[in-house]
N, CA, C and O atoms as a GROMACS GRO file, in nm:
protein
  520
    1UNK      N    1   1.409   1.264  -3.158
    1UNK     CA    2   1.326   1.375  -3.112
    1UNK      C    3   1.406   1.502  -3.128
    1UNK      O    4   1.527   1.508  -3.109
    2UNK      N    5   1.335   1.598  -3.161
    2UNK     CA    6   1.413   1.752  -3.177
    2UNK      C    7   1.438   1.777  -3.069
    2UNK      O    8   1.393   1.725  -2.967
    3UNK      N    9   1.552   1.902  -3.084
    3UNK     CA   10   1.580   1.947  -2.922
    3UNK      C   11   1.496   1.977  -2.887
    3UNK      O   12   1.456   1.927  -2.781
    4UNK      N   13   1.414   2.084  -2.961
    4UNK     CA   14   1.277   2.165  -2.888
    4UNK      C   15   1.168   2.093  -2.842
    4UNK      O   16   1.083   2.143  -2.769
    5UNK      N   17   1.166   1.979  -2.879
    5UNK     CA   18   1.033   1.929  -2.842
    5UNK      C   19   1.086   1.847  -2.745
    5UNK      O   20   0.995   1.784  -2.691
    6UNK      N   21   1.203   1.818  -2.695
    6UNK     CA   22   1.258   1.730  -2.638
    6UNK      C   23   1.263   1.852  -2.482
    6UNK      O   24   1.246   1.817  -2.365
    7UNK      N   25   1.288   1.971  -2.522
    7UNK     CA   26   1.297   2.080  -2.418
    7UNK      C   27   1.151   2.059  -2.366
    7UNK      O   28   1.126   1.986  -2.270
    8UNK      N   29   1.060   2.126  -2.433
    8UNK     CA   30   0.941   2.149  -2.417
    8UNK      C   31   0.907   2.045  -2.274
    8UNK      O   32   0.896   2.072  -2.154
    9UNK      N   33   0.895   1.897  -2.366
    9UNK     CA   34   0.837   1.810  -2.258
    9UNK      C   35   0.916   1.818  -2.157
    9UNK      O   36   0.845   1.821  -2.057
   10UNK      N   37   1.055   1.824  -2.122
   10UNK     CA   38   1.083   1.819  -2.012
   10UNK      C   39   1.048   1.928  -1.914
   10UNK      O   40   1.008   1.917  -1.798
   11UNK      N   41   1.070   2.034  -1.986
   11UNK     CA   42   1.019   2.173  -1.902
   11UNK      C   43   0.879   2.135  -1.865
   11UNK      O   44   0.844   2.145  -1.748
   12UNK      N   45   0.801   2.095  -1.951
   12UNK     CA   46   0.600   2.117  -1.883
   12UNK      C   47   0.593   1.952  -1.746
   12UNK      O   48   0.503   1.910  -1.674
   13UNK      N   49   0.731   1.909  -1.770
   13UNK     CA   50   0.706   1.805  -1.675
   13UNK      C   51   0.747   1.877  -1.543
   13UNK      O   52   0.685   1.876  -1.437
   14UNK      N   53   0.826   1.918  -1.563
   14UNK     CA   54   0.928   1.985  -1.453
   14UNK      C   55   0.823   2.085  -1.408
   14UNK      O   56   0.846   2.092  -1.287
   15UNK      N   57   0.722   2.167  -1.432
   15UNK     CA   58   0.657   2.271  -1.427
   15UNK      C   59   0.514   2.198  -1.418
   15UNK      O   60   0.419   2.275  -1.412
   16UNK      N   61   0.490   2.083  -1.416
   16UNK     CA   62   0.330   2.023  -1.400
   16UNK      C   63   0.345   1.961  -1.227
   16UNK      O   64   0.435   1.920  -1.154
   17UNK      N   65   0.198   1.982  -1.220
   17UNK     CA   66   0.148   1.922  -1.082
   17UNK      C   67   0.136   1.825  -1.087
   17UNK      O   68   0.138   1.774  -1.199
   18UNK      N   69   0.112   1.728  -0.954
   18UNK     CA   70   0.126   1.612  -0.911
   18UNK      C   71   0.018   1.529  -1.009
   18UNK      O   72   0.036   1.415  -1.052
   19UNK      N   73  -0.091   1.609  -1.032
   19UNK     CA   74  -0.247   1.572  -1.048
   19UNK      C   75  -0.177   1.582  -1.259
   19UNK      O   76  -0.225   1.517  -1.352
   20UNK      N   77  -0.122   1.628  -1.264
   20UNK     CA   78  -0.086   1.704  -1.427
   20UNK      C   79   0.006   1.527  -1.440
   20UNK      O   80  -0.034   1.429  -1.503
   21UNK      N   81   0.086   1.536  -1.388
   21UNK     CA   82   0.191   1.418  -1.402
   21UNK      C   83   0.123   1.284  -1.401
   21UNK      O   84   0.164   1.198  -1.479
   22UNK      N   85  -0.006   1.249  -1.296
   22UNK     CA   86  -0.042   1.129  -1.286
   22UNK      C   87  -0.122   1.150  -1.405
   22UNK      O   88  -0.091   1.048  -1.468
   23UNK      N   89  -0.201   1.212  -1.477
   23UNK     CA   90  -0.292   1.169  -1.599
   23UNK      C   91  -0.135   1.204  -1.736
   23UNK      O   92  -0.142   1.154  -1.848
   24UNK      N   93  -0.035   1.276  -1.703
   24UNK     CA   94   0.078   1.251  -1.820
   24UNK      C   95   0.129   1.092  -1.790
   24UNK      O   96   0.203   1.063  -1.884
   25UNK      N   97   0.121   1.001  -1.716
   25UNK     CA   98   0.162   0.871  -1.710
   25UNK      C   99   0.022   0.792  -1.795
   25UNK      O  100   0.034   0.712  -1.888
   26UNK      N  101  -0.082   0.829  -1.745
   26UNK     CA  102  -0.197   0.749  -1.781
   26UNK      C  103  -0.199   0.781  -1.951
   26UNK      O  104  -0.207   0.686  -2.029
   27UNK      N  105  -0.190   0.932  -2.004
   27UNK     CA  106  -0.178   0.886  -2.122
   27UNK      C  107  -0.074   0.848  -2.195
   27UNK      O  108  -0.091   0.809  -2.310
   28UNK      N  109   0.062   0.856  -2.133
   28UNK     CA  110   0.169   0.805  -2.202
   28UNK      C  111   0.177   0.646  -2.176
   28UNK      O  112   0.277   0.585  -2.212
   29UNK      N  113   0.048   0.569  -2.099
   29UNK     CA  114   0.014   0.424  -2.112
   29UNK      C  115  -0.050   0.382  -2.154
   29UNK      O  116  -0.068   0.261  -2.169
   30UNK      N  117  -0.110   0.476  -2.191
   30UNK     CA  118  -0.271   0.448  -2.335
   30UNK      C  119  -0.242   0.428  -2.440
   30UNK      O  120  -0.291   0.341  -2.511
   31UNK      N  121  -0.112   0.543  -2.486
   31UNK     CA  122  -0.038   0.542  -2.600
   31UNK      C  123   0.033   0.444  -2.592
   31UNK      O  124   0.017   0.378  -2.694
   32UNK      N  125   0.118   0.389  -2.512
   32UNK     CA  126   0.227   0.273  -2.547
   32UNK      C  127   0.145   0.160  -2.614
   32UNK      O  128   0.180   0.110  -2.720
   33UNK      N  129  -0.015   0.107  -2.519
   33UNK     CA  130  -0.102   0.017  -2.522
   33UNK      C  131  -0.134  -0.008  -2.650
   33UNK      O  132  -0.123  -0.116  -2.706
   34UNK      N  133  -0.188   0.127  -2.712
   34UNK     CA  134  -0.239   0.148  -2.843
   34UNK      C  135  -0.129   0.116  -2.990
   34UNK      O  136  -0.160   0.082  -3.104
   35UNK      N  137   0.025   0.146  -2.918
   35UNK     CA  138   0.119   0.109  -3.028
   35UNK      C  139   0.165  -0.043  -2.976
   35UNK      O  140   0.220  -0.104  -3.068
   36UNK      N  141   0.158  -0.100  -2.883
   36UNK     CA  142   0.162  -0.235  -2.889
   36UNK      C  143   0.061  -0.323  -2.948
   36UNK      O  144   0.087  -0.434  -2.996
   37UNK      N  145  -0.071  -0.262  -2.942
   37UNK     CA  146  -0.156  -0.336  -2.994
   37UNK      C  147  -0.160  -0.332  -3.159
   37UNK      O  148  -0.200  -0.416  -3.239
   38UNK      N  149  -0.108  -0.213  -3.178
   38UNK     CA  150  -0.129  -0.170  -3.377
   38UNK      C  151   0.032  -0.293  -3.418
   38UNK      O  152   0.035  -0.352  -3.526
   39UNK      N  153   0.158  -0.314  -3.306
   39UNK     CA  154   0.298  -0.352  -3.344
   39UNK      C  155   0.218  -0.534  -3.344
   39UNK      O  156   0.263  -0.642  -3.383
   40UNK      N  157   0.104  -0.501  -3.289
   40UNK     CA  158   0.058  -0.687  -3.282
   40UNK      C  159  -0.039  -0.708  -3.366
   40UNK      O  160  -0.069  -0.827  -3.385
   41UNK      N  161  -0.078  -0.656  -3.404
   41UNK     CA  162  -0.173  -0.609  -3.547
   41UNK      C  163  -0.060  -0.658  -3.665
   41UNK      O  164  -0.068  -0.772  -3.712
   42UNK      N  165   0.047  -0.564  -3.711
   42UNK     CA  166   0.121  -0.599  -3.812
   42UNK      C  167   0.238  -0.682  -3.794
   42UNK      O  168   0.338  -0.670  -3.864
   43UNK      N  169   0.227  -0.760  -3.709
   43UNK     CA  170   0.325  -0.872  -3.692
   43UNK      C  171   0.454  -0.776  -3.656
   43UNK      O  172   0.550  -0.822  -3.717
   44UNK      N  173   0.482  -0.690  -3.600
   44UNK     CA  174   0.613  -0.621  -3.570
   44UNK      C  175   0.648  -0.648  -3.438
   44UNK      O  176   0.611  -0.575  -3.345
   45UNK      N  177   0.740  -0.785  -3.416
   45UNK     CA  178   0.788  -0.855  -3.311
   45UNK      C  179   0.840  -0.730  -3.209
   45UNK      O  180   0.788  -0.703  -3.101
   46UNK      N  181   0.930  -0.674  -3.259
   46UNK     CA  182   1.029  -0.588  -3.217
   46UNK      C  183   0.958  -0.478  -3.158
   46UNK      O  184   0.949  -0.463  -3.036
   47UNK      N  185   0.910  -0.403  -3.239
   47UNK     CA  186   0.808  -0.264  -3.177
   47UNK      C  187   0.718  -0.305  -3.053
   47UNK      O  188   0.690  -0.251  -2.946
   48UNK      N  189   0.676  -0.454  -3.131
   48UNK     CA  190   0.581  -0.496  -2.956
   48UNK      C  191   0.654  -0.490  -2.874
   48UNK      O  192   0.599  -0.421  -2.789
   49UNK      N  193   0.774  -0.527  -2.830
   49UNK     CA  194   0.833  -0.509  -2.733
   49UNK      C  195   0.870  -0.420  -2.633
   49UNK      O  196   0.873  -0.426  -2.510
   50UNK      N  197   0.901  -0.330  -2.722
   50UNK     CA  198   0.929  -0.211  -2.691
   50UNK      C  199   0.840  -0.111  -2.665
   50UNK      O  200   0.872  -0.002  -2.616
   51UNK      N  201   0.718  -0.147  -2.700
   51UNK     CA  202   0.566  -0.053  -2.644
   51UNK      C  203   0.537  -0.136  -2.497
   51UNK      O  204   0.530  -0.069  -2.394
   52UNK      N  205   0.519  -0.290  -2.492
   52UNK     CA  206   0.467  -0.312  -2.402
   52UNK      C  207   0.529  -0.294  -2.274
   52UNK      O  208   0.474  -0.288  -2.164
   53UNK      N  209   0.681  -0.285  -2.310
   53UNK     CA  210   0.796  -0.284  -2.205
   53UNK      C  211   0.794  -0.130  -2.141
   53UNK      O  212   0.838  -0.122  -2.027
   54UNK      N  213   0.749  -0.014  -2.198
   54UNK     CA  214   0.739   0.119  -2.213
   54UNK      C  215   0.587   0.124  -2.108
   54UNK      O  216   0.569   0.185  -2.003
   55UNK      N  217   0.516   0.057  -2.166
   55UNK     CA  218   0.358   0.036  -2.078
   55UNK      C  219   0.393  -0.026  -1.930
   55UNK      O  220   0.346   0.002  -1.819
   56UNK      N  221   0.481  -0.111  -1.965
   56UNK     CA  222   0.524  -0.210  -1.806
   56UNK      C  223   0.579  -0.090  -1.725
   56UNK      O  224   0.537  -0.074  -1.610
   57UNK      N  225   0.678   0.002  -1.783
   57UNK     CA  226   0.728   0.079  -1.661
   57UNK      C  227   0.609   0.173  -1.628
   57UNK      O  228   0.600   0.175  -1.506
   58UNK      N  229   0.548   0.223  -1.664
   58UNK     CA  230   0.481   0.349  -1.666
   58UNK      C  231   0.423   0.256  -1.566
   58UNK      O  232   0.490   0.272  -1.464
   59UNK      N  233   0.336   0.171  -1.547
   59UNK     CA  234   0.251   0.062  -1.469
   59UNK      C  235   0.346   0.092  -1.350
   59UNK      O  236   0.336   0.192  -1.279
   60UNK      N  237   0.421   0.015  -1.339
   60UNK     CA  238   0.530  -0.010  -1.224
   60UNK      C  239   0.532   0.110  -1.169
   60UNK      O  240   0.509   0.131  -1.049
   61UNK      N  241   0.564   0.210  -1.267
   61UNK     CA  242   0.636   0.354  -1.172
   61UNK      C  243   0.474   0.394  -1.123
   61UNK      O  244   0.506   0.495  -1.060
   62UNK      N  245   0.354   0.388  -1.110
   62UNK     CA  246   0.259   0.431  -1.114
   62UNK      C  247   0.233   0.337  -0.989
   62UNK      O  248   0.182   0.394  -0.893
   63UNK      N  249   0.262   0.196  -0.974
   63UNK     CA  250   0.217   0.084  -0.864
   63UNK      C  251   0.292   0.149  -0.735
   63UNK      O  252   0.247   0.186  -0.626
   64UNK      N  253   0.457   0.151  -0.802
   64UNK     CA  254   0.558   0.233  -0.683
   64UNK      C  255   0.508   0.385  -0.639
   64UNK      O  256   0.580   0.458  -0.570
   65UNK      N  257   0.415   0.413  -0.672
   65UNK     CA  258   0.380   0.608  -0.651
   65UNK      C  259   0.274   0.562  -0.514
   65UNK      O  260   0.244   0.650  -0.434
   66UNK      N  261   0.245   0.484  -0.502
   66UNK     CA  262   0.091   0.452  -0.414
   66UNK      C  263   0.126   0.458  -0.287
   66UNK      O  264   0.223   0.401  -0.237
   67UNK      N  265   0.036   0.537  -0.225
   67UNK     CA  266   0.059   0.520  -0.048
   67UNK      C  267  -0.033   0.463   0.009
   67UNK      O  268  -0.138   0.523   0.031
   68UNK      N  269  -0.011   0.329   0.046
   68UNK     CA  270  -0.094   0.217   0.133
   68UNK      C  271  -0.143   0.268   0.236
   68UNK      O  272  -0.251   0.217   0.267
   69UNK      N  273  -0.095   0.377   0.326
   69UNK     CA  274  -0.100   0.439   0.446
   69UNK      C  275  -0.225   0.524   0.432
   69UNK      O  276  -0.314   0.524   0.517
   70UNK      N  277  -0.228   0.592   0.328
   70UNK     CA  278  -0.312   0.691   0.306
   70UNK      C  279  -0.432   0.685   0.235
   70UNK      O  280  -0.531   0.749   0.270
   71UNK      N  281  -0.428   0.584   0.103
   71UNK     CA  282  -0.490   0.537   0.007
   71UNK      C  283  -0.525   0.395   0.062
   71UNK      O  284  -0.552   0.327  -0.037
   72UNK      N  285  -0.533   0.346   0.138
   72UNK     CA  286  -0.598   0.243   0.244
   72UNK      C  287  -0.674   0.164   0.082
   72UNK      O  288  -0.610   0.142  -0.021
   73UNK      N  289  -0.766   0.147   0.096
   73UNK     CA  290  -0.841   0.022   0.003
   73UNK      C  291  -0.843   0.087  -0.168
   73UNK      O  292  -0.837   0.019  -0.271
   74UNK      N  293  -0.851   0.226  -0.159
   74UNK     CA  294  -0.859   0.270  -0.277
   74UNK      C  295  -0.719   0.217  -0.368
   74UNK      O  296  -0.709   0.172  -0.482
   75UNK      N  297  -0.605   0.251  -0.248
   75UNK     CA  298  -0.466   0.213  -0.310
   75UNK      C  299  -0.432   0.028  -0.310
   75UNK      O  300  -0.322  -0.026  -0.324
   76UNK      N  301  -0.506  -0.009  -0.299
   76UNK     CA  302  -0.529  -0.147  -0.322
   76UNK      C  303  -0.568  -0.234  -0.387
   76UNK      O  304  -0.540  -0.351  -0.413
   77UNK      N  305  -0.661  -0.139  -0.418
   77UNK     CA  306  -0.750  -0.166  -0.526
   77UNK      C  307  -0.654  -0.143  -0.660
   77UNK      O  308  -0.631  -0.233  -0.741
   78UNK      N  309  -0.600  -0.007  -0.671
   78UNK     CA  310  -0.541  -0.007  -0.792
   78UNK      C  311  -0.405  -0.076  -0.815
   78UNK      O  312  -0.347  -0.072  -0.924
   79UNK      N  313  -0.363  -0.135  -0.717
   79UNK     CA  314  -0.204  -0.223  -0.725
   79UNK      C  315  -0.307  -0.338  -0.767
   79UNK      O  316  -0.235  -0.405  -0.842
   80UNK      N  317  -0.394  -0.384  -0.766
   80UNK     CA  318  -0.458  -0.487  -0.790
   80UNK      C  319  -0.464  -0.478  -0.966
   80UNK      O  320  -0.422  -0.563  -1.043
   81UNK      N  321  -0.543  -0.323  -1.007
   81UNK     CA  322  -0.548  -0.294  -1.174
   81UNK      C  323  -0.411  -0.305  -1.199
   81UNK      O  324  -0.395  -0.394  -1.283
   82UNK      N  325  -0.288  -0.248  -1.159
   82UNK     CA  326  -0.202  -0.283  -1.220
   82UNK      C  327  -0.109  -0.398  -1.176
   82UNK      O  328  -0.006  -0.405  -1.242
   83UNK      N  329  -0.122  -0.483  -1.086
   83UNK     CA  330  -0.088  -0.632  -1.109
   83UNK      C  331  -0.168  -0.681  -1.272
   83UNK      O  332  -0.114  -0.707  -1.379
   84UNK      N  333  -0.261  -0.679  -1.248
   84UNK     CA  334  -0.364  -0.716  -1.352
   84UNK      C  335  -0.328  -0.639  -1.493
   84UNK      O  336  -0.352  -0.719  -1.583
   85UNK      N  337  -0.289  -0.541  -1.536
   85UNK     CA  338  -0.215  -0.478  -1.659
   85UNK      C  339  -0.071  -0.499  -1.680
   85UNK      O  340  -0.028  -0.455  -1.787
   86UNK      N  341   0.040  -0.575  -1.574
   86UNK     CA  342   0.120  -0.605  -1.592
   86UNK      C  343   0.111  -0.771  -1.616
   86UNK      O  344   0.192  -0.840  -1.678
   87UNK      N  345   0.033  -0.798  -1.574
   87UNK     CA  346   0.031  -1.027  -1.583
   87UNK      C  347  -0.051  -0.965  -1.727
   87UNK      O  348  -0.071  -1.068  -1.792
   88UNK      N  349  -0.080  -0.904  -1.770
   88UNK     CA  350  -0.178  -0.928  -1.930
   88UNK      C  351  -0.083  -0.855  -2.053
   88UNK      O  352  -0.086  -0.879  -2.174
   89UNK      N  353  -0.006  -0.769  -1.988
   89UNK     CA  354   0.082  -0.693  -2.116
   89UNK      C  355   0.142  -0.826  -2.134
   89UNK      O  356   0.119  -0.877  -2.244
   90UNK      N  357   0.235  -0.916  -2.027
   90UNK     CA  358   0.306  -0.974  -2.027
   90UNK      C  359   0.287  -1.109  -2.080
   90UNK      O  360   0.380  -1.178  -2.122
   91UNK      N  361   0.119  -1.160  -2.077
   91UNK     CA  362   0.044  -1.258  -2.128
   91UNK      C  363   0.085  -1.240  -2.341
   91UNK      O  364   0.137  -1.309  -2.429
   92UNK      N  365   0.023  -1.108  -2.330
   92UNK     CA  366   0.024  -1.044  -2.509
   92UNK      C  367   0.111  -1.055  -2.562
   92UNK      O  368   0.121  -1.106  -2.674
   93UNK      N  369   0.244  -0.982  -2.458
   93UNK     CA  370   0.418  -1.000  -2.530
   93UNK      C  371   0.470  -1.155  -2.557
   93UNK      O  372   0.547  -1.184  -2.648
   94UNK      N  373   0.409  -1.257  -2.454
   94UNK     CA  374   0.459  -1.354  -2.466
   94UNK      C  375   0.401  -1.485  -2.610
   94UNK      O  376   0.466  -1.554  -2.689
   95UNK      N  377   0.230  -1.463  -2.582
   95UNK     CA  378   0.165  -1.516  -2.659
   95UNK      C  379   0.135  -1.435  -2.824
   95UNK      O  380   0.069  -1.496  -2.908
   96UNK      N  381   0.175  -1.335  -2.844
   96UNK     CA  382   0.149  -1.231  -2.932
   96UNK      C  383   0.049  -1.256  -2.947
   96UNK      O  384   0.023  -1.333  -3.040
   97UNK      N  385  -0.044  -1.212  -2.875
   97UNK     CA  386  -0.189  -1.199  -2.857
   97UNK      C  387  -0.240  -1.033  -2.818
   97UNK      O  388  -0.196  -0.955  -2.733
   98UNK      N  389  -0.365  -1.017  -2.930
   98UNK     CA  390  -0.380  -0.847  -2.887
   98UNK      C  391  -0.476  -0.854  -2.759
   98UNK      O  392  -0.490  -0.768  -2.673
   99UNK      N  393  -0.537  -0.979  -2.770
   99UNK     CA  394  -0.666  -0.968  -2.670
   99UNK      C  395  -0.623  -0.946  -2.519
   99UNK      O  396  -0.730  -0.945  -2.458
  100UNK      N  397  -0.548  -0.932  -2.454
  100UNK     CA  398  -0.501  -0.924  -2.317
  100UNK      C  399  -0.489  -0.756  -2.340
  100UNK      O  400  -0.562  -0.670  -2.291
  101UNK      N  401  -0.359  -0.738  -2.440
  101UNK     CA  402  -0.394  -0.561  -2.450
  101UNK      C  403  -0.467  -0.453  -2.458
  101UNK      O  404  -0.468  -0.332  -2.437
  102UNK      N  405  -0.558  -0.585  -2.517
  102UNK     CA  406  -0.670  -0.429  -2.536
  102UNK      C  407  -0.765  -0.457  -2.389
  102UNK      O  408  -0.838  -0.364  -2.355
  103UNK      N  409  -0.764  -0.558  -2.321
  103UNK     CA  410  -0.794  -0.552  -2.169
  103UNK      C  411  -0.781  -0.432  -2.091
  103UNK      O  412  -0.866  -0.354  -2.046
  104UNK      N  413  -0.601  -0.438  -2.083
  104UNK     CA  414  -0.517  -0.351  -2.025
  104UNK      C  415  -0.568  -0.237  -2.081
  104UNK      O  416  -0.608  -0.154  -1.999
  105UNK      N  417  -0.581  -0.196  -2.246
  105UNK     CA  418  -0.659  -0.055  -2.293
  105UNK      C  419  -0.778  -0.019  -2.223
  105UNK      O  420  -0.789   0.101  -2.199
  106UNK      N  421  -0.864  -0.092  -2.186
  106UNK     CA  422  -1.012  -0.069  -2.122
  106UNK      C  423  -0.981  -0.014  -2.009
  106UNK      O  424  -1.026   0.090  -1.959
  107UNK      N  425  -0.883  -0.106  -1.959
  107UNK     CA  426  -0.858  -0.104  -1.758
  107UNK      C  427  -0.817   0.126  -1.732
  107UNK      O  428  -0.860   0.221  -1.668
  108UNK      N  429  -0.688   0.088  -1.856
  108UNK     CA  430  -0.630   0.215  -1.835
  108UNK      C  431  -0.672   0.350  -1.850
  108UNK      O  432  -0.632   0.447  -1.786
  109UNK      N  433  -0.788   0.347  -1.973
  109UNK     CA  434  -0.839   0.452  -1.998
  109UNK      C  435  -1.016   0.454  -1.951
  109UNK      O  436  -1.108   0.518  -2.002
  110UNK      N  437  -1.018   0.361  -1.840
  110UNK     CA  438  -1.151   0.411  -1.706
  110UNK      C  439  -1.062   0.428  -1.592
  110UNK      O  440  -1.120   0.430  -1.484
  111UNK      N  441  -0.956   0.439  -1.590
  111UNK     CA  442  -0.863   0.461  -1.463
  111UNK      C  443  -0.843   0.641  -1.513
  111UNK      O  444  -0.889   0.737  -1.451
  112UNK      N  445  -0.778   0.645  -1.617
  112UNK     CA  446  -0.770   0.794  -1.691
  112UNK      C  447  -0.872   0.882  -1.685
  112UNK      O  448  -0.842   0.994  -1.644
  113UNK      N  449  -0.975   0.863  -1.713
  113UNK     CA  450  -1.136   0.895  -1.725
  113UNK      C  451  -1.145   0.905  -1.587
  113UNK      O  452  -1.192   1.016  -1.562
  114UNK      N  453  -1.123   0.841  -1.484
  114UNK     CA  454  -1.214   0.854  -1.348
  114UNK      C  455  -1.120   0.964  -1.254
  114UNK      O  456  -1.149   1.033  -1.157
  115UNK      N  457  -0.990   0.943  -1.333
  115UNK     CA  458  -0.898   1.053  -1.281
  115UNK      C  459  -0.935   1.178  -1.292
  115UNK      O  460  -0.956   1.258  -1.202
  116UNK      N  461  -0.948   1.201  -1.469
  116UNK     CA  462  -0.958   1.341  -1.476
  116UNK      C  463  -1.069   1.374  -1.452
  116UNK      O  464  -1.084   1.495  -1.472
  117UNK      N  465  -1.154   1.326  -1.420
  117UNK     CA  466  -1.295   1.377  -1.377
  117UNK      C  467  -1.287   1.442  -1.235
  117UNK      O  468  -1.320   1.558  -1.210
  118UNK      N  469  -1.225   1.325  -1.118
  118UNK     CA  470  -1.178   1.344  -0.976
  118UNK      C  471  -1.076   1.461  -0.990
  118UNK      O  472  -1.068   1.514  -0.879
  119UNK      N  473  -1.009   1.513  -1.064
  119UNK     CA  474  -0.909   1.624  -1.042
  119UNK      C  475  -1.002   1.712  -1.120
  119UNK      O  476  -0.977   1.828  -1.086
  120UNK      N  477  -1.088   1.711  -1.200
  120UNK     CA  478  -1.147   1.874  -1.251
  120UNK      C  479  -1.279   1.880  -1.145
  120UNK      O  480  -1.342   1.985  -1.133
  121UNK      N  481  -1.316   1.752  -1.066
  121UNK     CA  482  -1.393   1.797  -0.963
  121UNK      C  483  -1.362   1.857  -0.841
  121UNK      O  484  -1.443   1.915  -0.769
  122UNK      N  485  -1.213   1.837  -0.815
  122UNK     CA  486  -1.122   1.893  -0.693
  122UNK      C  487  -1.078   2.020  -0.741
  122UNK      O  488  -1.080   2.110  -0.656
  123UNK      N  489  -1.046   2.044  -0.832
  123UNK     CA  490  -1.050   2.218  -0.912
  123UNK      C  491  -1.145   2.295  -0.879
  123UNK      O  492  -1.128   2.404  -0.823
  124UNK      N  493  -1.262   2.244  -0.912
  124UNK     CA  494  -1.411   2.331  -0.920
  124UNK      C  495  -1.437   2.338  -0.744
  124UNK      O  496  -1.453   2.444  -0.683
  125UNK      N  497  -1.437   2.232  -0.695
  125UNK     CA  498  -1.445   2.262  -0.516
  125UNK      C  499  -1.346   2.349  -0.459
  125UNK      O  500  -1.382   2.408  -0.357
  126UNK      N  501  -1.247   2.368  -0.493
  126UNK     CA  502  -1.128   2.474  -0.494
  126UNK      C  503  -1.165   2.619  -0.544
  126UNK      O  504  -1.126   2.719  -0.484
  127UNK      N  505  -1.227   2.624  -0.635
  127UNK     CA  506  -1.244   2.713  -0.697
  127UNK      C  507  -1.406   2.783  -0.600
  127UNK      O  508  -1.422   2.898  -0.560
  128UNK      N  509  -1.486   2.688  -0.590
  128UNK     CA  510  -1.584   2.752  -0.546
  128UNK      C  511  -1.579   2.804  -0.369
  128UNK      O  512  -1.658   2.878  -0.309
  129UNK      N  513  -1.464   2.740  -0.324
  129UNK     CA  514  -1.442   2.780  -0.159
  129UNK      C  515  -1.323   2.891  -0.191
  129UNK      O  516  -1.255   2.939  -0.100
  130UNK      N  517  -1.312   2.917  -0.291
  130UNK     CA  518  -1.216   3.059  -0.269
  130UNK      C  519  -1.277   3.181  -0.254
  130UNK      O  520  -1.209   3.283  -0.239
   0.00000   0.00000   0.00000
């Protein structure tokens, strides 16, 4: 990666909101999903690995972000999607099978989708009580 682009992302991470960061995880797990599934497509043992293992943390660091306290059933619900995207990456890596991944693709990008909808609807209610 170039320096600059290597600057860039770190700066817009360092400089993004909470709401900015959780859909930058969701699509940097769409993308891993999508290159594990193309690395299982062309038989590329190695690249699968390394996408799905890339998808596993983003999952994890995303399961570890959840507050049970606060997020009561909602946050339960989604340790549940990602139990369920981590037992299926892990199904794909093992069996080199795409069909579990592209599961995990469906799961992640109506989790993405329902996000950014819920944060440009919390914008606009923000926006209209100002």
């Amino acid at each position: 990666m170039s320096y600059g682009l290597g600057a860039y992302k770190k700066t817009s991470v360092h400089t993004a909101s909470k709401e900015q960061i959780l859909l930058m995880l969701y699509q940097a797990a769409i993308k891993n999903c999508k290159k594990g599934i193309e690395a299982l497509n062309t038989k590329d043992v190695q690249r699968k690995g390394e996408f799905i293992g890339k998808l596993q943390d983003i999952v994890i660091e995303l399961n570890n972000s959840l507050d049970f306290e606060v997020g009561g059933d909602v946050a339960r619900e989604l340790s549940s999607l990602y139990d369920y995207i981590l037992y299926s990456s892990t199904q794909a890596n093992i069996k080199l099978d795409v069909e579990p991944l592209e599961g995990c693709l469906k799961v992640l990008i109506t989790l993405y989708d329902g996000w950014a909808q819920a944060i440009k609807s919390l914008k606009n209610e923000k926006a209209g009580n100002a």
